[in-house]
N, C-alpha and C positions, 0 to 999 in steps of 0.2 A: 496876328503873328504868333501872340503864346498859343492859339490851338493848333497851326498848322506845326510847329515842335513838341506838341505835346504836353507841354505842362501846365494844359487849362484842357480839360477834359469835364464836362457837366454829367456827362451818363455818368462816366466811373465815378464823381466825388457822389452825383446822388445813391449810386447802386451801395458803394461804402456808405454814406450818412441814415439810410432806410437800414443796412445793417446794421449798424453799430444802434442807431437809436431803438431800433426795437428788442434787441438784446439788453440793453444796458438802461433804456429808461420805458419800457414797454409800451412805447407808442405806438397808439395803431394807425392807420391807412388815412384816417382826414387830418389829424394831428400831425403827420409825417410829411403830406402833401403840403398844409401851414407854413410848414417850416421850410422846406423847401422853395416855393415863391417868393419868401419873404428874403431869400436869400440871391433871387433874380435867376433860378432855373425857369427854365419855359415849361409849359405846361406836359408837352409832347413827352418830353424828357420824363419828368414826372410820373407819368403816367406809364411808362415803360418802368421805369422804376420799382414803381409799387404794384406790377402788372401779378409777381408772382406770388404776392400773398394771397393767403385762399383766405374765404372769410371763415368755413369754420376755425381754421389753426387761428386766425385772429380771435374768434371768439371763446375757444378755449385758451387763449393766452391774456387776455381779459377775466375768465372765471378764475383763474391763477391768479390773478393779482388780486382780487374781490378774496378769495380765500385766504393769500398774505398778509393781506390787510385786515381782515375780521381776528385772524389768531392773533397778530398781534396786537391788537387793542384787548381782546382776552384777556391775553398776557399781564395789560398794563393793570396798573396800580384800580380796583373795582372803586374806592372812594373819589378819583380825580373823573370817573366818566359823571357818578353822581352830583360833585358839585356843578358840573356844566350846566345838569339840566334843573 
């Protein structure tokens, strides 16, 4: 009954939640899909979903975060990486 009114819609919340989380926590395509199922979308859906991410733009958007992450540890304090190891 809520999908035939509208306010249980699976494509629209997946196509928003593939948005949002790859802007906001840089998830890529198998991490996305994860989350996705675990949340009881169907596969079908899913896969529509995440149909328009290309893998290069996923893979420079992965170098992006690898390089985020290396400056800042740079960044950090040089004696706290030495005691780690």
């Amino acid at each position: 009954r809520l999908t035939q009114v509208g306010l249980v819609d699976d494509e629209d919340f997946a196509e928003q939640w593939v948005r949002s989380r790859r802007v906001n926590a840089g998830k890529g395509k198998r991490a996305l899909a994860a989350e996705l199922r675990t949340k009881g979308v169907d596969s079908e859906v899913i896969d529509a979903a995440l149909a328009d991410i290309d893998a290069a733009a996923e893979r420079t958007r992965a170098e992006q975060l690898v390089r985020d992450k290396l400056r800042r540890e740079k960044l950090g304090d040089p004696g706290d990486r030495d005691a780690e190891n």
